[in-house]
C-alpha positions as CSV (number, residue, x, y, z in Angstrom):
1,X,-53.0,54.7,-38.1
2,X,-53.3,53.9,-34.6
3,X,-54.3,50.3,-35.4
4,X,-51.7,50.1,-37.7
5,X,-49.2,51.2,-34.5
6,X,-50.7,48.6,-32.1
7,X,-50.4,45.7,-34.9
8,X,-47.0,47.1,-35.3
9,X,-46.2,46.9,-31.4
10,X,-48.3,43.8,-31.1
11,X,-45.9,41.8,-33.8
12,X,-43.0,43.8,-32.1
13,X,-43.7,42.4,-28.4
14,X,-44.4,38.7,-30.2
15,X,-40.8,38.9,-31.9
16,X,-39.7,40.4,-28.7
17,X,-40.6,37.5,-26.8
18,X,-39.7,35.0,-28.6
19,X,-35.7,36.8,-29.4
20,X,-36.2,36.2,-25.3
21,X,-37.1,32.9,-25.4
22,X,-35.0,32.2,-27.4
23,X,-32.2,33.7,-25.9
24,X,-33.6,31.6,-22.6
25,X,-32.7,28.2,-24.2
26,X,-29.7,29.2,-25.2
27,X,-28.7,30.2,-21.9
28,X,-29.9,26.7,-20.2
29,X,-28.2,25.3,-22.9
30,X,-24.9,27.0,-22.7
31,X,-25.0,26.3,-18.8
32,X,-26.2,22.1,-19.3
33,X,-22.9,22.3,-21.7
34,X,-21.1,24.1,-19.1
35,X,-21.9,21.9,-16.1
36,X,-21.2,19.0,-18.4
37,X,-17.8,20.5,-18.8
38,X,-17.1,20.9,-15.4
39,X,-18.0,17.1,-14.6
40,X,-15.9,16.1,-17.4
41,X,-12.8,18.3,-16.3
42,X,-13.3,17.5,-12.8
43,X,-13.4,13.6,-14.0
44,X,-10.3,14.2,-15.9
45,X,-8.6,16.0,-13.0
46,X,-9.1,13.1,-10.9
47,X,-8.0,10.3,-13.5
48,X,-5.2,12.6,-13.5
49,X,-4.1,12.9,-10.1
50,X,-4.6,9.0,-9.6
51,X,-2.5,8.5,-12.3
52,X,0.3,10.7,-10.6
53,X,0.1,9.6,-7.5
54,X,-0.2,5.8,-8.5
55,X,3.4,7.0,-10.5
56,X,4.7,8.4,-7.2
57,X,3.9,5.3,-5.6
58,X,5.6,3.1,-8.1
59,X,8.6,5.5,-8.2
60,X,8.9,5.3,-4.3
61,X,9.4,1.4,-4.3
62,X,11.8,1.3,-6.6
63,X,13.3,4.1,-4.9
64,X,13.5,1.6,-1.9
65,X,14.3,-1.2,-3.6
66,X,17.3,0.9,-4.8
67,X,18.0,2.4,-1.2
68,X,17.9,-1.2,-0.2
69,X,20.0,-2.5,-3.5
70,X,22.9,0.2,-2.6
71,X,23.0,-1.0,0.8
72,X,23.5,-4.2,0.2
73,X,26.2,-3.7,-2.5
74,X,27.8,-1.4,0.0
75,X,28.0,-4.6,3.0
76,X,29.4,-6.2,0.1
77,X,32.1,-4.2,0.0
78,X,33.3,-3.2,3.3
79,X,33.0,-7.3,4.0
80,X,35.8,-7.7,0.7
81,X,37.7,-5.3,2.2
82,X,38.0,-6.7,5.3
83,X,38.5,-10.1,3.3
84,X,41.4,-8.5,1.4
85,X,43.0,-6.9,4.9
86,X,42.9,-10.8,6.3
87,X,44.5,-11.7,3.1
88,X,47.1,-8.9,2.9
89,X,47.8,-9.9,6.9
90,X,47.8,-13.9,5.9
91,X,50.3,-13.1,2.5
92,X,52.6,-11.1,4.9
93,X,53.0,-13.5,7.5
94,X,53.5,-16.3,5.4
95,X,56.0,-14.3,3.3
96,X,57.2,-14.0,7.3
97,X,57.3,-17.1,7.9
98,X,59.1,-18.1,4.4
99,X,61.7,-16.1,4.8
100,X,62.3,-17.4,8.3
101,X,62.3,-21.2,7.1
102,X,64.7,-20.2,4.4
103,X,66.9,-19.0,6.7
104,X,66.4,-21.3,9.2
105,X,67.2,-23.9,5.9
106,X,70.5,-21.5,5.3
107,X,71.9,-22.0,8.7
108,X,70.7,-25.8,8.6
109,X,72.7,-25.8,5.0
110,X,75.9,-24.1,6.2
111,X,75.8,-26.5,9.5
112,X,75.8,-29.6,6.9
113,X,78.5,-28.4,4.4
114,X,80.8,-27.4,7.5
């Protein structure tokens, strides 16, 4: 019986150790997966952020090309304003100066007839 019991325990500690070894590799092999992982996230995270940040990039030069696109339109303008004040000022002392010569012509007219 009591060789029966230490065959028993003997086959028991065997099985024993190998469930542990076992239960070893799959440890190193859940942490090699793991770490793999991680270098594969942290490789993602990085393609990631260089991708935003070369969008931020991109997205601030147009931005400035626009800044810069708005300004100019807005020089434009203000300059074709000022255009149209010179011509408004021009049209009104011509229309000034018209009305002027017609009367000056009236007077001229009346003068001949009398």
């Amino acid at each position: 019986q009591l060789h029966l019991t230490m065959s028993e325990k003997n086959e028991l500690t065997r099985s024993l150790e190998m469930v542990q070894n076992q239960l070893q590799e799959k440890e190193s092999e859940s942490k090699r997966e793991i770490s793999e992982y991680k270098v594969r996230l942290f490789q993602a995270e990085k393609e990631h952020q260089d991708a935003l940040t070369e969008a931020n990039r991109k997205n601030e030069v147009e931005i400035e090309a626009c800044h810069e696109k708005i300004s100019s339109l807005e020089h434009f303008i203000s300059s074709q304003k000022l255009e149209i004040e010179d011509l408004k000022s021009n049209k009104e002392q011509l229309n000034n100066s018209l009305k002027e010569a017609n009367q000056a012509l009236g007077e001229l007219l009346k003068t001949k007839v009398r």
